[in-house]
C-alpha positions in Angstrom: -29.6 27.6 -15.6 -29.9 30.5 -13.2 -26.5 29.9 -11.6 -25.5 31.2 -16.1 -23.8 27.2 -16.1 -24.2 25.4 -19.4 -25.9 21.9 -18.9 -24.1 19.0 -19.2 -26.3 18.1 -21.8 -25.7 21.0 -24.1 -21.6 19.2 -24.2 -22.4 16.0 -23.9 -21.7 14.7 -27.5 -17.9 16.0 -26.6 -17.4 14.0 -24.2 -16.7 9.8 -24.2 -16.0 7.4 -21.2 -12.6 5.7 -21.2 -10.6 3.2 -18.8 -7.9 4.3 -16.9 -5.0 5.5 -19.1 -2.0 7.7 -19.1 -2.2 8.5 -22.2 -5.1 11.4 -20.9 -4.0 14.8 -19.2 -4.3 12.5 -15.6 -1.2 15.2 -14.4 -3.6 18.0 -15.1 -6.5 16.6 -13.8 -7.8 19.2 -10.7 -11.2 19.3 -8.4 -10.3 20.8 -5.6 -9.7 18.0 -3.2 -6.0 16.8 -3.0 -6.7 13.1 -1.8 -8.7 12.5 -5.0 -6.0 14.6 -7.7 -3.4 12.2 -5.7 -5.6 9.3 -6.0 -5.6 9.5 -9.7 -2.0 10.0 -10.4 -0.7 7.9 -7.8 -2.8 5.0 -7.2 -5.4 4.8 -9.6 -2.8 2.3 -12.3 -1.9 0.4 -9.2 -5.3 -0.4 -7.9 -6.4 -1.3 -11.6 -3.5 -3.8 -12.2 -4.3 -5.3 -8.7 -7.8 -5.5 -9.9 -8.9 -3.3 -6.5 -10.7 -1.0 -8.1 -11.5 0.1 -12.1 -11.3 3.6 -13.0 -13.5 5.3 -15.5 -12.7 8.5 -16.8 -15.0 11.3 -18.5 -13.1 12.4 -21.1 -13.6 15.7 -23.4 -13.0 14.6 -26.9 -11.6 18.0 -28.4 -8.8 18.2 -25.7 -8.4 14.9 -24.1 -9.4 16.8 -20.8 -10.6 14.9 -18.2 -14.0 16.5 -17.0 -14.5 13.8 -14.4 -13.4 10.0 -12.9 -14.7 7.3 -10.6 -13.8 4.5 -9.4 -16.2 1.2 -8.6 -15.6 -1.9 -6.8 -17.8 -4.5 -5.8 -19.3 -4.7 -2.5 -22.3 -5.9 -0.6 -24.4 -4.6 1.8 -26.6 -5.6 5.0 -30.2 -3.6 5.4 -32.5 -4.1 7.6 -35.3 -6.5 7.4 -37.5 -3.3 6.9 -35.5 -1.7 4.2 -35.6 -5.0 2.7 -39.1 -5.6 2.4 -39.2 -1.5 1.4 -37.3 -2.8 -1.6 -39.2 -5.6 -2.2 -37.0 -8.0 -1.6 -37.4 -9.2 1.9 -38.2 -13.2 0.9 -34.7 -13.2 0.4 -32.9 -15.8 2.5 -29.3 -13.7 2.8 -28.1 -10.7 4.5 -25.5 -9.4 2.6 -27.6 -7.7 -0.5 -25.0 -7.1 -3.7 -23.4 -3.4 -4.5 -21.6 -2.0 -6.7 -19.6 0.8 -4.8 -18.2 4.4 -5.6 -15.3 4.8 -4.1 -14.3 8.0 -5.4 -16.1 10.5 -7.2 -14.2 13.6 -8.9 -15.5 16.6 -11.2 -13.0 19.1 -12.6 -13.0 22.2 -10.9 -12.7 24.1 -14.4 -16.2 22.0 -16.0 -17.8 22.6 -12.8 -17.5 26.3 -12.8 -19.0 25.7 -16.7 -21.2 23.1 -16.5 -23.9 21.5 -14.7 -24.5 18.3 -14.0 -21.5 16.4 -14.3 -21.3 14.8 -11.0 -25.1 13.2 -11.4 -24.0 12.3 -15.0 -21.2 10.1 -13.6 -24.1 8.4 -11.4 -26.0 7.7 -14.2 -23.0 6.0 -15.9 -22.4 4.1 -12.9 -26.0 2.8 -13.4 -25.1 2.0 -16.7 -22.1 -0.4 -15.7 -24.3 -2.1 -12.8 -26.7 -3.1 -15.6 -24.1 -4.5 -17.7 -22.8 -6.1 -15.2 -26.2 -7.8 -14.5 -26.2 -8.7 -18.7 -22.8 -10.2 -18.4 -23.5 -12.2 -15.4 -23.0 -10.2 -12.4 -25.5 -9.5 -10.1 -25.7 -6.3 -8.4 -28.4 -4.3 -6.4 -27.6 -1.2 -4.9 -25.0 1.3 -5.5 -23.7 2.4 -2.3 -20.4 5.1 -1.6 -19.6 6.9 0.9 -19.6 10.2 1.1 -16.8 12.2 1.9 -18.5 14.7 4.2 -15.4 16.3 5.8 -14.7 17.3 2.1 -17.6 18.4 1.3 -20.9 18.6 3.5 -23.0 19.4 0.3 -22.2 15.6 -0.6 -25.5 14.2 1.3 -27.5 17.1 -0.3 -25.8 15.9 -4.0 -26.8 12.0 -3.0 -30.2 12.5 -2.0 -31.3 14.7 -4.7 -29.8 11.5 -7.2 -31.8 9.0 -5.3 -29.8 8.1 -2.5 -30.7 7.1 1.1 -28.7 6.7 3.8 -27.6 3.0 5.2 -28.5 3.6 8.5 -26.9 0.7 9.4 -23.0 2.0 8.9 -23.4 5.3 10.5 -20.5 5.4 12.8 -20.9 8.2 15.2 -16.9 8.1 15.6 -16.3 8.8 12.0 -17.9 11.8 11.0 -15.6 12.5 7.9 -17.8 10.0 5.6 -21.2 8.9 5.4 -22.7 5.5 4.0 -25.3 5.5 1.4 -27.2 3.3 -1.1 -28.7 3.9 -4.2 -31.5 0.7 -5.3 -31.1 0.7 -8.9 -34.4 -1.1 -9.4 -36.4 1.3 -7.5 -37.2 4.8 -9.1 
């Protein structure tokens, strides 16, 4: 608390997760990155009635703010034969390992000036919704996202200190503006 921010924790009973919905302040919605305000009132309906992506949004209960949103797909992912036996699971007979993926990621400027926390809240939620997918039949591994470094470079920083590692395996040198990264949601 030195930065004077409230933890999340100390507002979390004000806040609930909801689907996507217009009936929440989505037009209001602000963090500081157009691509991802756009995202949300332009494509975020569309890619949920396609069934492309399912956005979740961090709601605050007194004003029907929204403090945060993802978005998660499913994905898989190839690792090496060393990460694989690093996570235990290098007996299995397929490459492709299954993922849940974060395609966007978005705290409201205003809660992040006030709070702490929010961002690695949403990651914990995430968790949350991997493991129920498990319980309802769904398998999934890792959690993987990529970055958006040319938005923010503090992003790896953010990832790593959650638990991320890097998937070495889709750095791509040319594109510099994201960086892959996985998150093994049995191991921690």
């Amino acid at each position: 608390m030195g930065s004077g921010k409230l933890q999340i924790s100390d507002f979390q009973e004000n806040l609930h997760l909801a689907r996507f919905s217009t009936a929440y302040r989505i037009d209001s919605f602000s963090c500081g990155i157009e691509e991802y305000d756009t995202f949300l009132t332009e494509f975020a309906q569309d890619y949920e009635s396609r069934m492309i992506s399912a956005t979740h949004l961090l709601v605050n209960r007194s004003n029907a703010d929204i403090v945060a949103y993802m978005t998660l797909l499913m994905a898989s992912i190839t690792i090496s034969e060393d990460e694989k036996e690093h996570a235990e699971i290098g007996d299995i007979l397929f490459n492709s390992i299954p993922s849940m993926k974060i395609g966007k990621l978005a705290v409201s400027l205003d809660y992040r000036k006030q709070y702490s926390g929010i961002g690695s809240l949403m990651i914990q939620i995430a968790r949350g919704i991997a493991n129920d997918a498990f319980s309802g039949g769904v398998a999934t591994r890792f959690i993987v996202i990529d970055a958006d470094i040319g938005s923010n470079p503090e992003l790896v920083t953010f990832y790593s200190k959650n638990g991320f590692k890097r998937n070495e395996r889709y750095s791509n040198k040319k594109n510099k503006r994201t960086l892959s990264m996985r998150l093994d949601i049995l191991m921690d």
